[in-house]
C-alpha positions in Angstrom: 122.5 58.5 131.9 120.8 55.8 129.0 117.9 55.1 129.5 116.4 51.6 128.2 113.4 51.0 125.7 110.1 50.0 126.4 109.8 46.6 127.1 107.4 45.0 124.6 104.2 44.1 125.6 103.4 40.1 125.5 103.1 38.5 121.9 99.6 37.9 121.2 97.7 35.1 119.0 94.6 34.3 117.7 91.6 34.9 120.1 94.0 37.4 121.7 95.5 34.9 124.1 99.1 34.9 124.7 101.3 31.9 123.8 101.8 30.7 127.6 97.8 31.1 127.8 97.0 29.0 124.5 99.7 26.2 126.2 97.9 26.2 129.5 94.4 25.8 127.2 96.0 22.7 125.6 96.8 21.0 128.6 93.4 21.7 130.1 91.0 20.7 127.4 93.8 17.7 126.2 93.9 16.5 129.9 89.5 16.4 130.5 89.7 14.3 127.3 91.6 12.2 128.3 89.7 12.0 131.4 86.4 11.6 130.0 87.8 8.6 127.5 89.3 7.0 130.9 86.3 7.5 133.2 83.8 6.0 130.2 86.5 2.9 130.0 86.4 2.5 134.0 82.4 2.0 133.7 82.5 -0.1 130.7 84.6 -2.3 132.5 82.3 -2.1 135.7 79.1 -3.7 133.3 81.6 -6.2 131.7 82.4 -7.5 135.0 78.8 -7.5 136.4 77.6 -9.1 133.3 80.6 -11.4 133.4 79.2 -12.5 136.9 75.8 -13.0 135.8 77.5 -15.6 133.1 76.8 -13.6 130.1 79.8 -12.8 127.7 81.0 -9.1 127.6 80.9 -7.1 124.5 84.0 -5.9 123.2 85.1 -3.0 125.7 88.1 -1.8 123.7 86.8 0.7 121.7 89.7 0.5 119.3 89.0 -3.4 118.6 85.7 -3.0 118.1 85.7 -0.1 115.7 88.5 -2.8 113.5 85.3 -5.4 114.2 83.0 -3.0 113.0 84.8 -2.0 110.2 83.7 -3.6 106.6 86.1 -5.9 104.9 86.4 -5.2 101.2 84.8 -8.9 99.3 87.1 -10.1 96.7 
């Protein structure tokens, strides 16, 4: 009769977390980013439109854009 080894326990990582458990941490805090950066864009939109309607012009919305707009052009 053989009998087989011990199976070994989980491999472990910083914080003591396993690797499936760090992956499923990812996906969590990655996802609420990106739900936070989508929700803000929803209601920037929202006051872009209501200010549209009231006839005044928008700032920039796209955060992207106006971080380039904001950005300091070297003179020379």
């Amino acid at each position: 009769m053989t009998t087989e080894p011990p199976a070994e326990p989980p491999r472990r990582r910083r914080f003591g977390l396993s690797v499936r458990a760090l992956m499923v941490l990812v996906l969590i805090v990655g996802g609420g980013i990106g739900c936070v950066v989508n929700h803000a864009s929803y209601h920037r939109g929202q006051v872009a439109s209501k200010l549209k309607r009231f006839g005044v012009e928008p700032p920039v919305t796209n955060l992207v854009a106006r971080a380039i707009e904001r950005t300091p052009r070297p003179t020379g």
